[in-house]
N, C-alpha and C positions, 0 to 999 in steps of 0.2 A: 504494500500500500504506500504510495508516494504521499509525501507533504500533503499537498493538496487535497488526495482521497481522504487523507484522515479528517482537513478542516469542513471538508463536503460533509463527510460524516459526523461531526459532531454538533454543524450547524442542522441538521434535519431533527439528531435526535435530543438534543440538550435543551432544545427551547422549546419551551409546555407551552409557551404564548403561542407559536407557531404551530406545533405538532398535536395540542389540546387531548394529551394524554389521561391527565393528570384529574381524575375527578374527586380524589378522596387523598392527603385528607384536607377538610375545609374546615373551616372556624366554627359551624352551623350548631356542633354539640357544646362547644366552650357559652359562644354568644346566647343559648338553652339557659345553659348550668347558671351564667352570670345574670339573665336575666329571670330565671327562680330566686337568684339570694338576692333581688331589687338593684340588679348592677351597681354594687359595691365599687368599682374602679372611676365613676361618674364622681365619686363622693368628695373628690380634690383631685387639683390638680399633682400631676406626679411628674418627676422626671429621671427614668430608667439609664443611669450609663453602666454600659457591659465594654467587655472588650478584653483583648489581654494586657495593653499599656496604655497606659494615661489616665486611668480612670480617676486619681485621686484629684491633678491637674485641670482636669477635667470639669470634675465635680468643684473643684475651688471657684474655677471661674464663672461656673451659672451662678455660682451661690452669689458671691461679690458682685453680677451682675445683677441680680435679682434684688439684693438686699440694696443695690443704689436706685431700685425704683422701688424703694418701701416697701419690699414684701417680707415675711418674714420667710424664714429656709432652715427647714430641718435637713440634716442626712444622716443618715445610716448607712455606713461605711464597713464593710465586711471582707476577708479573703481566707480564702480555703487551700491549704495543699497540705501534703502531706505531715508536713513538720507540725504545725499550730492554726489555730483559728484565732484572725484579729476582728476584735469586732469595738468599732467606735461610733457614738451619738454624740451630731454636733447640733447646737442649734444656735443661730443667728451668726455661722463664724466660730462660738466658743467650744471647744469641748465639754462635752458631759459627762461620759464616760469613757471610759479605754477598760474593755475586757480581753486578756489575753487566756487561754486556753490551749493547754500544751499536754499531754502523754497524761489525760484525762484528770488534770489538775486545772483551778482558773485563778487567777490573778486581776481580782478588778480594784480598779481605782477611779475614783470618784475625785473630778476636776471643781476646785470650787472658784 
């Protein structure tokens, strides 16, 4: 298969927009479930960052952005891998807490 055959080939089967393979799965049971518990995720606004870097960076600067147009901005700041679990609550900027959690011990400390 030359260059070419392969990018033919993957343009036919790689795009579900094109090919409309793809019927399942669809949100249909999520948007169900979330509209039985009264759509709970309507209830404020939120702002989701994933990723593998930047997310702290990330997260500083909506916050700093948000908080210059008088909003207030919690976050909850978590990371997971194998060694520990950090898990920190800021709100407005400040820290709240820092729970550190290691080889199923925890160390929390409370920011005054």
């Amino acid at each position: 298969m030359s260059y070419a055959d392969a990018l033919a080939y993957l343009e036919t089967h790689s795009n579900y927009d094109t090919t409309g393979r793809i019927t399942s799965p669809t949100l249909d049971r999520m948007r169900a479930l979330m509209a039985a518990m009264g759509d709970p995720q309507l209830a404020y606004p939120v702002i989701h960052v994933t990723g593998t870097n930047g997310k702290g960076s990330t997260t500083q600067m909506i916050t700093r952005l948000l908080m210059a147009h008088g909003l207030s901005v919690g976050c909850l700041l978590s990371t997971s891998d194998a060694a520990d679990d950090l898990l920190c609550v800021d709100l407005g900027g400040r820290r709240l807490i820092k729970k550190i959690k290691t080889n199923c011990t925890q160390q929390q400390t409370a920011y005054s």
